[in-house]
Structures are given as structure tokens and as C-alpha cells.
PLY file of the C-alpha trace (Angstrom):
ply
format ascii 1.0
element vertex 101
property float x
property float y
property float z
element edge 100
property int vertex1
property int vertex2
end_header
187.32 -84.36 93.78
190.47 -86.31 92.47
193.90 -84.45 92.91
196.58 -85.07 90.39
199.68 -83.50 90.62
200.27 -81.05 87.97
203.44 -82.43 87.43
201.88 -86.24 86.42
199.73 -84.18 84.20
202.38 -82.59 82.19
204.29 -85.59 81.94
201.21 -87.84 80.53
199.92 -84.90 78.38
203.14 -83.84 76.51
203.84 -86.68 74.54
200.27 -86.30 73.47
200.56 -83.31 71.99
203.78 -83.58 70.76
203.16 -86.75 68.53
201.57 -86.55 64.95
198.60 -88.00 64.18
198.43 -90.95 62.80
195.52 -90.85 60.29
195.60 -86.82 59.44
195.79 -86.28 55.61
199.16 -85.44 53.48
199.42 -82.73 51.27
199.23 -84.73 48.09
196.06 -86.42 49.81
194.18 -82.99 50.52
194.95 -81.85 46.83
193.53 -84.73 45.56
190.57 -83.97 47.54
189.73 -80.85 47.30
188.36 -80.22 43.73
186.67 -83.62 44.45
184.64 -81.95 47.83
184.15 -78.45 45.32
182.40 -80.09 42.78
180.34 -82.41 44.75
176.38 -81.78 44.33
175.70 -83.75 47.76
176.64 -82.19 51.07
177.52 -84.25 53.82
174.41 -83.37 55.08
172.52 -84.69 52.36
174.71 -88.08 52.46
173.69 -88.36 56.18
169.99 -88.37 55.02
170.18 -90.53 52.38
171.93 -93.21 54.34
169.08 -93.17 57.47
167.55 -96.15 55.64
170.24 -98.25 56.04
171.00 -97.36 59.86
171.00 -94.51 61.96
174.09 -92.21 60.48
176.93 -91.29 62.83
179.46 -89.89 60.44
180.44 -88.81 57.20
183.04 -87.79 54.86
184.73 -87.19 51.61
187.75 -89.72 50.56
189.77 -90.85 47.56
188.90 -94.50 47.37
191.20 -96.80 45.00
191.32 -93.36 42.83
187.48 -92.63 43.28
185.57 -90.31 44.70
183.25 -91.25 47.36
180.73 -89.79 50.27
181.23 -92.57 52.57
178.44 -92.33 55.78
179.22 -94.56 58.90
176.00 -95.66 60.69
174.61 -97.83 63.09
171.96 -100.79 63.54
170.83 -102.26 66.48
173.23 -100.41 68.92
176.23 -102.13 67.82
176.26 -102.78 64.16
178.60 -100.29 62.48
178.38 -100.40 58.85
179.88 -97.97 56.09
177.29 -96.71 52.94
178.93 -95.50 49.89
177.11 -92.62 48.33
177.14 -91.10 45.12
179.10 -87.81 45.65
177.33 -86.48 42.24
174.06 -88.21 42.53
173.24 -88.71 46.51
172.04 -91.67 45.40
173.50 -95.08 47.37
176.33 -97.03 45.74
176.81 -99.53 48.39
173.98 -100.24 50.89
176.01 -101.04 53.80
179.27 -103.00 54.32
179.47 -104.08 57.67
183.02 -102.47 59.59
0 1
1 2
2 3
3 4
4 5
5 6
6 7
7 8
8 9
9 10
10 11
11 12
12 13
13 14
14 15
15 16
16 17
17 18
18 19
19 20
20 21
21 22
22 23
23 24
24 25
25 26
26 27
27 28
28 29
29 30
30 31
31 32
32 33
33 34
34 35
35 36
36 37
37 38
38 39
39 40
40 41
41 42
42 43
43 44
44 45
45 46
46 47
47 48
48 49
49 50
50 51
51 52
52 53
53 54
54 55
55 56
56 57
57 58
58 59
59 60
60 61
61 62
62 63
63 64
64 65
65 66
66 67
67 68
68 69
69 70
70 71
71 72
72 73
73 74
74 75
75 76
76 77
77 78
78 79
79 80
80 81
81 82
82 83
83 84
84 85
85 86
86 87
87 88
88 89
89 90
90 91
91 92
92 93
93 94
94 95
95 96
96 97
97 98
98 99
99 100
């Protein structure tokens, strides 16, 4: 088994945990979002099955999109295609078959 000193450890870990992250939400963001995820009739869940046609689905999530609502659903063809679907938050019906990313 490897042996690093603690003290290496510390050093490379600290800044880690000290820095923000880069992509986490504002406030302003999250109350925009919020009454958006309440009053949506599709679960993520749901979004994730609707999307298997278009790829195998690897993740999902809520989002504000140019002042929209969406469900977008990441998924993957062929083992290295990534592509995002767009679906209907309301509806689970899909709005955008599959954009590659």
C-alpha cells in the first residue's frame, strides 16, 4: 500500500475544500427554481424514462433555460456519444430529441 505523508495530504486537500464551487447555484438562481421544480408534473425519474429512446440516460435535472423551464436528461449512445434531451417539465413529453454535448 502507498504511503503519503499526512502532511502532503493536508496541503493538497485544503485548498480543495476551501475554494467555492464553481457551478453551485446563487440565491436568486434557486428562487427562480424552486416553484418551477414544485409545480412540475414529471419527476426526474419520469424524465429519465422518457429520454431511454434517445440514449441510455445518465443524468437529469431541473434548470432555468433563457427564462424557461426545462427537465434537461444527459444520456449516452454508443459509449461515447453524450447528448442532452429537453423534456417537457409539464408534459414529460420530449421537446428536443437530443443535441449532441
Amino acid at each position: 500500500m502507498l504511503k503519503v505523508p499526512f502532511a502532503l495530504v493536508s496541503v493538497l486537500a485544503i485548498p480543495l475544500w476551501v475554494m467555492p464551487a464553481g457551478a453551485a447555484m446563487t440565491d436568486k438562481d434557486k428562487a427562480e427554481l424552486a416553484p418551477v421544480v414544485a409545480g412540475a408534473k414529471v419527476t426526474l425519474e419520469q424524465g429519465l424514462a422518457a429520454s431511454k429512446k434517445n440514449g441510455k440516460p445518465v443524468s437529469a435535472k431541473f434548470e432555468i433555460e433563457n427564462g424557461k423551464p426545462q427537465l434537461s436528461v444527459y444520456t449516452i449512445k454508443d459509449g461515447s456519444k453524450y447528448f442532452e434531451v429537453i423534456v417537457d417539465h409539464t408534459s414529460g413529453e420530449i421537446r428536443s430529441p437530443g443535441a449532441m454535448i
